[in-house]
N, C-alpha and C positions, 0 to 999 in steps of 0.2 A: 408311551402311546404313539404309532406312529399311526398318521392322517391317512386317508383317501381323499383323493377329488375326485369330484364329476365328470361328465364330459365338458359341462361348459367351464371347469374351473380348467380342466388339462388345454380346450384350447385358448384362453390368456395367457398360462404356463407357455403352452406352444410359440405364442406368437413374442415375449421375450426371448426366449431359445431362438427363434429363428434371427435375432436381431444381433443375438452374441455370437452363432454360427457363423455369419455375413462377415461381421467383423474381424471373429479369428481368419478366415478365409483373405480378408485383403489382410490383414496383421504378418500372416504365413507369405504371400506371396511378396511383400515390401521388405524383408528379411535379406539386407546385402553387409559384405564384409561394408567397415568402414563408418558406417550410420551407427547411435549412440542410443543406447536403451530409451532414455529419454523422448527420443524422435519416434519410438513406436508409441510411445504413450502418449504424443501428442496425437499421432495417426487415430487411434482408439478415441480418442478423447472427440476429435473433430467428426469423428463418421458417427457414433452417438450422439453430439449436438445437434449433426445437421437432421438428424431424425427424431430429436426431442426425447430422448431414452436416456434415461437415470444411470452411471455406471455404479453395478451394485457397491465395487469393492472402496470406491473412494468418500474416506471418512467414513467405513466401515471399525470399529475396534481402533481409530485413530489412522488407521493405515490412507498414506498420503497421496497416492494416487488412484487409475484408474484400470492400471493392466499390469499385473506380475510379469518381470521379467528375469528365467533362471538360466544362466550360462552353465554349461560342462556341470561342477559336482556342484553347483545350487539344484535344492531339492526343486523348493518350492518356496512363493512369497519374496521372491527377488524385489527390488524395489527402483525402476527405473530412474538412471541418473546421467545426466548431461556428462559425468566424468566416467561411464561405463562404456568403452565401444566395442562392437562384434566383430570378431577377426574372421578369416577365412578357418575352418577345420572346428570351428566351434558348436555348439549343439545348441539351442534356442529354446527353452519350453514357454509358453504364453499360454497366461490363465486370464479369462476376463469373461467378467459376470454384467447380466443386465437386471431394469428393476423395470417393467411397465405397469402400469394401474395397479401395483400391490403386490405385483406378481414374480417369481424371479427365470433367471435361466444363468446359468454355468457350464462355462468348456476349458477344454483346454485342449494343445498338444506342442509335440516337440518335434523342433526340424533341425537339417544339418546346413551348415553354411559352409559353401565351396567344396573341399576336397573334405572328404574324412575318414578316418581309416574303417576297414569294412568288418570291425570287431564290433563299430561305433552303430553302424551301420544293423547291424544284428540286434545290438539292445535296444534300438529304435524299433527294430521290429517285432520284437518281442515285449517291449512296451503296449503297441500298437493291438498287438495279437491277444495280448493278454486283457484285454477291455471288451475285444469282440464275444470274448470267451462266458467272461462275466455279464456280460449283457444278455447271451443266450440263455443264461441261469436265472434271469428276472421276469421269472414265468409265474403267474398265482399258484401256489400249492406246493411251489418250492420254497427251502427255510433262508433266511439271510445270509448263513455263511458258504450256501451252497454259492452265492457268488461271490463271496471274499475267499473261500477256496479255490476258483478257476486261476485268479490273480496270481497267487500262491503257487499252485500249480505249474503254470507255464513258464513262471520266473524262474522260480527254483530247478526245476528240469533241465535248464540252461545255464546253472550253474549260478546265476544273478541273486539279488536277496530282493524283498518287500520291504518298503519303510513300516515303521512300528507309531510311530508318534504321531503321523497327520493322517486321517482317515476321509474315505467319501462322506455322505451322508444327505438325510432328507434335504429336499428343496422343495417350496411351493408359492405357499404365502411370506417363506421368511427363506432368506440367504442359507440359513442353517435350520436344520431342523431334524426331529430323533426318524431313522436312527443313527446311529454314527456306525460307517460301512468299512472296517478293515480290510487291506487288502490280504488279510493271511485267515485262518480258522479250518473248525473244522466242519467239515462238508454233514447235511443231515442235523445240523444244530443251527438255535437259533428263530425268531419269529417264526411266524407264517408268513408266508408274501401272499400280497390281495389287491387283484386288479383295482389301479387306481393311484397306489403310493406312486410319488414321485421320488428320484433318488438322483442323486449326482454321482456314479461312479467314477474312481480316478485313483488311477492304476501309478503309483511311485515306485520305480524298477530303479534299483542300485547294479553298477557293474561288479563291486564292492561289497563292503558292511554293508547290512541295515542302520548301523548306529551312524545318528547325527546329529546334529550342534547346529543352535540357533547364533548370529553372529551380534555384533553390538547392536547394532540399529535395531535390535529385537525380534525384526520379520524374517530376515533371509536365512532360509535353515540348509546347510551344507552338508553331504558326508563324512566323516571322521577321516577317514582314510583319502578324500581328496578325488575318489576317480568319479565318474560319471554317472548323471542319474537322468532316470528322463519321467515323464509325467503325459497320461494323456487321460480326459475326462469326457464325458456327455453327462446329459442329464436326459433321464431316462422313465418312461412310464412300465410298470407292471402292465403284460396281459397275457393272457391266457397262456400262449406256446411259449416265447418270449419279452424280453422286454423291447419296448418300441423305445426308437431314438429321437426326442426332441430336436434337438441341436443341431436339426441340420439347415442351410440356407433355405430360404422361403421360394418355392418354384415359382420364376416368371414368366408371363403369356410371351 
């Protein structure tokens, strides 16, 4: 069964989303060679306290902190650590979820630090492209995989894979919620979409396999093969033409 909200449930939806948008946005721009995974999760951590916002992900399933942090071939679910630090040519993905009065919002994306080669450069952009793509596809009266297909699409085209194992899915009232939104399928299959659902799309682009392996700590899920993956998300309402973007920073006068 997957939910509708309202308008007034979309904007408390809203107003989390704009809170974790803010944050990815200073999290993105604080990103220098040198500085340790850690120190972005304190970043995250202090810009959420000073505004009294819940971060969804910590003490989530156990999970220890408050902001994913995935270098080069981490997938996803990296786990910031004072002994991790960001060199120059590395790729950065940050995921961080908020929780206000009941309500959630999740982003994510991925940035390059310093020089990086411009193959690197490409799968960022097709990371990138591949979410706009699927978010155009979350129009009421299209089926669910008509946007797990765009994802599919534009990766594969470029020779890149989709991850198989971790997928989007609802958000609203709960961090997770059905349906759970592959980034692969096929197009024409799949629910009804119906203004109102709310969903987290989040596009996992390998330069490589699809196949990947979770590491000891249980969370950090890496590519098999070692090359580079990137990750970029919103959280996103159903309507009518396409889907509207939550996630983005809250405009000020």
């Amino acid at each position: 069964m997957i939910k509708t909200y309202n308008e007034t449930e979309i904007k408390k939806i809203r107003t989390a989303c704009e809170v974790a948008a803010e944050c990815l946005a200073l999290l993105k721009n604080s990103v220098q060679p040198g500085m340790t995974t850690e120190e972005l999760d304190m970043i995250a951590m202090n810009f959420l306290s000073e505004r009294r916002v819940r971060p969804a992900f910590l003490g989530y399933r156990g999970y220890p902190k408050a902001l994913c942090v995935s270098i080069n071939e981490e997938v996803v679910h990296g786990i910031p650590s004072k002994n991790r630090v960001i060199r120059s040519g590395d790729i950065v993905s940050l995921d961080i979820g908020t929780e206000i009065d009941g309500y959630y919002g999740d982003t994510a994306t991925t940035v390059p630090v310093g020089n990086v080669d411009n193959s690197i450069k490409e799968l960022i952009a097709t990371g990138s492209f591949s979410l706009e793509q699927a978010i155009e596809k979350a129009a009421a009266g299209n089926r669910l995989y008509d946007v797990s297909s765009a994802v599919q699409e534009i990766a594969e085209k470029k020779g890149y894979s989709v991850v198989r194992e971790f997928v989007g899915h609802g958000i609203g009232s709960k961090l997770h919620e059905e349906p759970q939104i592959p980034n692969f399928g096929t197009p024409g299959t799949g629910p009804i979409l119906e203004e109102g659902m709310v969903f987290a799309i989040e596009p996992m682009v390998n330069m490589g396999t699809f196949k990947i392996e979770v590491l000891e700590d249980n969370w950090t899920a890496v590519t098999m093969d070692g090359k580079p993956s990137v990750h970029f998300e919103h959280t996103v309402v159903v309507r009518k033409n396409k889907g509207e973007i939550l996630t983005w920073p809250k405009k000020r006068d």
